[in-house]
C-alpha positions in Angstrom: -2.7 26.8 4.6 -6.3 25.9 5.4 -7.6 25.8 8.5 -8.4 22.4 7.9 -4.3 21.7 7.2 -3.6 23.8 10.5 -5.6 21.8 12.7 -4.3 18.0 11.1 -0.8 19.8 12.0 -1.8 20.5 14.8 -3.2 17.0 15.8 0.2 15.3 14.6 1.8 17.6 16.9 0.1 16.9 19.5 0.7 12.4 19.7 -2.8 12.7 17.6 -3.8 10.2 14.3 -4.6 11.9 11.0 -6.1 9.5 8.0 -4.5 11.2 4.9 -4.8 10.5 1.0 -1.7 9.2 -0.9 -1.6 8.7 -4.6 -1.8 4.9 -3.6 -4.2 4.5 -0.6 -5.3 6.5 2.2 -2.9 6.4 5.3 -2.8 6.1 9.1 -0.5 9.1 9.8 1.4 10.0 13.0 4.5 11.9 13.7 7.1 9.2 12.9 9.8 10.6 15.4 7.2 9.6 18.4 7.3 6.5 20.0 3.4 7.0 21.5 1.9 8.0 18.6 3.5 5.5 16.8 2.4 2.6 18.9 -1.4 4.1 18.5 -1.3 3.4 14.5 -0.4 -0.3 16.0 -3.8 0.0 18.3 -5.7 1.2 15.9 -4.9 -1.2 13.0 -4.0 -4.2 15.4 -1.1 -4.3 13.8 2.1 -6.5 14.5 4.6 -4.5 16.9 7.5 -5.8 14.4 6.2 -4.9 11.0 7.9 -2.0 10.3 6.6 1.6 8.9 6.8 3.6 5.7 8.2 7.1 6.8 6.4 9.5 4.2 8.5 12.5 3.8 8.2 15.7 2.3 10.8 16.2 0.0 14.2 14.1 -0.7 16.1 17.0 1.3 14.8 15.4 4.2 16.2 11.6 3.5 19.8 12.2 5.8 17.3 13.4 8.2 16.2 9.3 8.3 18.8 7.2 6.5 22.4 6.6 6.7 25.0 5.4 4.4 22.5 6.4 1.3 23.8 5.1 -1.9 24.1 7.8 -5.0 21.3 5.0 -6.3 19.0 6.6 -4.0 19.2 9.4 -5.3 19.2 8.6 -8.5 15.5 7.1 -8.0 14.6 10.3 -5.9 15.3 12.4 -8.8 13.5 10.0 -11.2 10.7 8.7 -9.1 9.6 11.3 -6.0 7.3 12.4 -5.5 5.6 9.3 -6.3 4.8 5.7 -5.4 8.4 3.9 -4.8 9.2 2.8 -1.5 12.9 2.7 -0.7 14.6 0.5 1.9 17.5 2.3 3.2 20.2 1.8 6.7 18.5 3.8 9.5 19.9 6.7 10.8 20.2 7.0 14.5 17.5 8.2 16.6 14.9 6.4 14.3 13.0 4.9 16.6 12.5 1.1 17.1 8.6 1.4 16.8 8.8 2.2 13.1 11.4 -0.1 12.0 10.1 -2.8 13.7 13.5 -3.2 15.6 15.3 -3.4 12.6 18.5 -1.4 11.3 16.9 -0.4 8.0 13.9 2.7 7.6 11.1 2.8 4.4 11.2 6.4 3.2 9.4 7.8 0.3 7.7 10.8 -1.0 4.3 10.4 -1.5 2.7 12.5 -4.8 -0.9 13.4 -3.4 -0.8 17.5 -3.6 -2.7 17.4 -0.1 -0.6 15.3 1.7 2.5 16.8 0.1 1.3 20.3 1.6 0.8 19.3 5.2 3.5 16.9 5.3 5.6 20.3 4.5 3.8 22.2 7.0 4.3 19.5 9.1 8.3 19.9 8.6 8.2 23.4 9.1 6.6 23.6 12.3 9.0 20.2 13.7 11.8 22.1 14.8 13.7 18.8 17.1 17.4 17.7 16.1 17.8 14.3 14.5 15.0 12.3 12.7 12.0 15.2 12.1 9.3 16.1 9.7 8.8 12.9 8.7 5.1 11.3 8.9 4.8 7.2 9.8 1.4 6.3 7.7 0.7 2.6 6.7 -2.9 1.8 5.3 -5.5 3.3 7.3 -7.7 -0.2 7.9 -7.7 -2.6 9.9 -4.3 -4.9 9.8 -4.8 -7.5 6.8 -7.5 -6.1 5.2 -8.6 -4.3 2.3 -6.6 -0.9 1.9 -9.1 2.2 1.7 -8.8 4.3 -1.5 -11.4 7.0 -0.3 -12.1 8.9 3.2 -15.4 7.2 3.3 -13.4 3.9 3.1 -11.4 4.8 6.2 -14.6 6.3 8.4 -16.3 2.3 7.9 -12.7 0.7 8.5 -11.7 2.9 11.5 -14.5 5.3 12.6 -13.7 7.2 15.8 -9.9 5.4 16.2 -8.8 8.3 13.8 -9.2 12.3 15.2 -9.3 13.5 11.8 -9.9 12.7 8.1 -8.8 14.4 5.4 -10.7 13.6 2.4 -8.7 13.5 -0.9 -11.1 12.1 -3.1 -10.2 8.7 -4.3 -6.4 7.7 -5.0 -5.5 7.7 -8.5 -2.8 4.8 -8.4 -5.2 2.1 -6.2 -2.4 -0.2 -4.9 0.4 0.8 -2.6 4.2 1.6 -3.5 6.6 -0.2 -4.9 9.4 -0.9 -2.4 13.2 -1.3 -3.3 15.4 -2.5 -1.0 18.6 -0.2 -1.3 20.0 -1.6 2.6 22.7 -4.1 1.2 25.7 -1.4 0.7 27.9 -0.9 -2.7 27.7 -2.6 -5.6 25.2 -5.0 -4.4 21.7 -5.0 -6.5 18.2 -3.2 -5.7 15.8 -6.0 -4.6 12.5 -6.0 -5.4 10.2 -6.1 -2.1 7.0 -5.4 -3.1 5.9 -4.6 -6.7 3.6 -1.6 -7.0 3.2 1.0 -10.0 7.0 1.9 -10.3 8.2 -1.5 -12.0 11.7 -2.9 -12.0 12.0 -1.9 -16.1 10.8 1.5 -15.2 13.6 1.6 -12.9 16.3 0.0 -15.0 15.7 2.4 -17.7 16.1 5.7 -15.4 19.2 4.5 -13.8 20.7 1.8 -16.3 20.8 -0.5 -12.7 19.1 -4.2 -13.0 16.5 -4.6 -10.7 17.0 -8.3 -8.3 13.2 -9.5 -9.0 11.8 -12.7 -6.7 12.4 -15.7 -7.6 15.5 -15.8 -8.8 18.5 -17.9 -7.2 19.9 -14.7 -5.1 16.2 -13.2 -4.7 14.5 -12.2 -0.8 12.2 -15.0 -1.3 15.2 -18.3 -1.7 16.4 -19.6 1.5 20.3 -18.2 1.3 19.0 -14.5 1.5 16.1 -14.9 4.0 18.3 -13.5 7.0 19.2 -10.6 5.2 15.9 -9.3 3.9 14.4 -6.5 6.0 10.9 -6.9 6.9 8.5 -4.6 4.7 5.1 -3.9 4.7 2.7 -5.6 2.7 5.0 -9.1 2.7 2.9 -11.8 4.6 1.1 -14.5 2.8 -2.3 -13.2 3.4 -2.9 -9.6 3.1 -5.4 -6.7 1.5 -8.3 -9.6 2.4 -11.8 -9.3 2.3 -14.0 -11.1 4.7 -15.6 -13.0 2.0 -13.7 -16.4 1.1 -12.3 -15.5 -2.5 -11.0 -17.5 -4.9 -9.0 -16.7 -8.1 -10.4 -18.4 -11.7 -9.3 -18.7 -15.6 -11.8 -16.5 -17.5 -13.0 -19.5 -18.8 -14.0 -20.9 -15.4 -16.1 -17.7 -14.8 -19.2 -18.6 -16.2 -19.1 -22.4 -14.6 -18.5 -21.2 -11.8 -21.6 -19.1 -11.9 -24.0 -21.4 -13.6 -22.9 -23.7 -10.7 -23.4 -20.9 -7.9 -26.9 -20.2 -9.6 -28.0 -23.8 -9.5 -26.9 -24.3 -6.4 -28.9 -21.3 -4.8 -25.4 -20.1 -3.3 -24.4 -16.3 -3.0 -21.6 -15.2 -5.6 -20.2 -11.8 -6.7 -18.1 -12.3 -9.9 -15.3 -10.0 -10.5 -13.8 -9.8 -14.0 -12.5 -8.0 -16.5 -14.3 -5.8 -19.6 -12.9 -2.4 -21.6 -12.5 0.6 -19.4 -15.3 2.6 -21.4 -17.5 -0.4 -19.9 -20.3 1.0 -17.3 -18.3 -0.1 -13.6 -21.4 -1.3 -11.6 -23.3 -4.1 -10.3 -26.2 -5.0 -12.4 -29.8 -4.2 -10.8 -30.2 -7.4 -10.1 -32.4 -9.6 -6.9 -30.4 -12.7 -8.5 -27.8 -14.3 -5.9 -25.1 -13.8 -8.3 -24.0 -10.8 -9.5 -21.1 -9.6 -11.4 -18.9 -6.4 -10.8 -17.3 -5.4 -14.1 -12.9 -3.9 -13.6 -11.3 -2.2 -16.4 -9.2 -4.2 -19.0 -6.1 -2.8 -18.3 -3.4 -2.8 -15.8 -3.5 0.6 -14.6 -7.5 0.8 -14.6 -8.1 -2.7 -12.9 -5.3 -1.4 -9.7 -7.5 2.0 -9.3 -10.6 -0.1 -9.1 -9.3 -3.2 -7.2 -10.3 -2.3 -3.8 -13.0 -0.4 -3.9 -14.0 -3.1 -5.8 -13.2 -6.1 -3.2 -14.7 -3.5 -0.3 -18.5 -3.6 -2.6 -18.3 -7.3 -3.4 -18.0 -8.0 0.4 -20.4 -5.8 1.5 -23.1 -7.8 -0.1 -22.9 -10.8 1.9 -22.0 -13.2 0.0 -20.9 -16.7 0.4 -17.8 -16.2 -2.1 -16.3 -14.2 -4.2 -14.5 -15.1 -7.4 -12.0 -12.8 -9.5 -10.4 -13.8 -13.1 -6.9 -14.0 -12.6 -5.0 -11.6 -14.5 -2.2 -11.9 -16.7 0.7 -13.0 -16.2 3.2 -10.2 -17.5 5.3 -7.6 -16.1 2.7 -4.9 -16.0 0.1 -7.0 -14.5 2.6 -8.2 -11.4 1.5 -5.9 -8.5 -2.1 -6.7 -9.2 -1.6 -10.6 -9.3 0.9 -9.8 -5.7 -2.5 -8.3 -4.6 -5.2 -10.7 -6.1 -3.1 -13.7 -4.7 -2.6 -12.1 -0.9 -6.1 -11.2 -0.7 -7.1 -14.8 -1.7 -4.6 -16.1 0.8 -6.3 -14.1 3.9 -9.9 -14.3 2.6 -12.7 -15.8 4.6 -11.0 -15.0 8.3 
């Protein structure tokens, strides 16, 4: 283990806050098992006392440590899925504390895929030798609560600066958005619900297991009135979330260019985000003109990498708006457009 490792193990020991790479986004990490270190993610992010956190773990030999009544379901995904970006919602075991359920009876657990964070949360384990809920690690998005998730160390030093004790620097994360989360809380033979979409999607999970995935929108989905009291809290779920400061909006391509010729004319600020083929050059054009345009892959997968390191440059320039082409509207396109349309929602305050 480096000595870098050591001391970040040392810090979690310790009550201390430890930024750490994920395969989605960078993370605010403190020993999930401890109340006060626990409540200083909340200071540092400003975060609500009652949105819950995602308990990163570092294997799924750990998951009795955290969760109770686990269906053979959860398993199943384990086996399928971990490590890797799926969230699972899961009945908390006892001893979990309060702080990082947000009060609730039900834990997030997963297994995060980064080969950094997967060796200290494991050193981590090793060295947390305390009966009950242990070697788990509670890390929600290291920025500021609302706001654009960091996908590189740099990211978290603007966002966060001397909050955190230590960085470790990961380079940037390959997947871009967070995890999908499945809520798994409801007992036998009721469906997995679909939280949060992320990389893992429901007909990814249907075809390892053979289960049907219980998407929003439908009549017995979280989001219709008969099953709000029953659907945990997660995190990512409010209206406006992942937010620039910048007011954005979300266009048709073919409202783009209006919407530019307007700005231009006008002798307002833009920065137009929109979509080209991946072996495109990613970069603003040298340009003094008040609108400029910041080119995202074409595809699903490319366009989530470079989302927020994306939304973090376009609002960095000062502009008076942003606008981004709405995506598609199909089944691999869902997490970004659950992004895109948050981020619009919070934009601006």
């Amino acid at each position: 283990m480096s000595a870098e490792l050591a001391e970040a193990v040392r810090l979690l020991q310790a009550g201390k806050l430890v930024a750490l790479p994920t395969e989605t986004v960078y993370g605010l990490a403190a020993d999930a098992a401890n109340p006060a270190a626990v409540a200083r993610i909340f200071a540092a992010k400003g975060r609500p006392a009652d949105h819950p956190l995602i308990v990163h773990l570092p294997g799924a030999g750990w998951l009795e440590r955290w969760a109770r009544e686990i269906p053979p379901l959860a398993w199943e995904l384990a086996e399928a899925f971990w490590p890797g970006p799926l969230t699972l919602i899961l009945k908390r075991a006892p001893g979990v504390p309060d702080a990082v359920t947000g009060g609730q009876d039900t834990v997030g657990v997963r297994v995060p895929a980064h080969p950094l964070t997967l060796e200290l949360l494991r050193a981590f384990a090793a060295a947390d030798n305390k009966a009950g809920p242990a070697g788990g690690l509670a890390a929600p998005s290291a920025n500021r609560f609302g706001r654009i998730s960091p996908t590189s160390a740099e990211h978290v030093r603007d966002e966060l600066g001397d909050a955190v004790d230590l960085i470790l620097d990961g380079g940037a994360c390959p997947v871009g958005i967070e995890s999908t989360i499945l809520d798994l809380s409801r007992g036998a033979g009721a469906l997995p619900r679909l939280l949060r979409p992320g990389r893992i999607t429901p007909e990814m999970i249907t075809r390892a297991t053979g289960v049907k995935v219980e998407l929003p929108g439908s009549p017995d989905s979280p989001d219709s009135p008969a099953q709000a009291t029953d659907t945990p809290r997660v995190s990512g779920s409010l209206d406006a979330h992942y937010a620039p400061r910048t007011p954005l909006r979300l266009l048709a391509p073919a409202d783009l260019d209006a919407a530019a010729t307007a700005a231009s004319t006008e002798g307002r600020s833009l920065v137009v985000m929109r979509r080209q083929p991946a072996r495109s050059v990613l970069a603003f054009p040298a340009t003094a003109a008040r609108v400029q345009t910041r080119w995202l892959p074409a595809d699903a997968e490319g366009f989530a990498r470079a989302l927020y390191a994306a939304l973090r440059e376009a609002d960095a320039l000062g502009a008076e708006q942003i606008v981004c082409e709405a995506v598609p509207e199909s089944a691999d396109w869902a997490a970004v457009a659950d992004r895109l349309r948050r981020a619009a929602c919070g934009a601006g305050a």
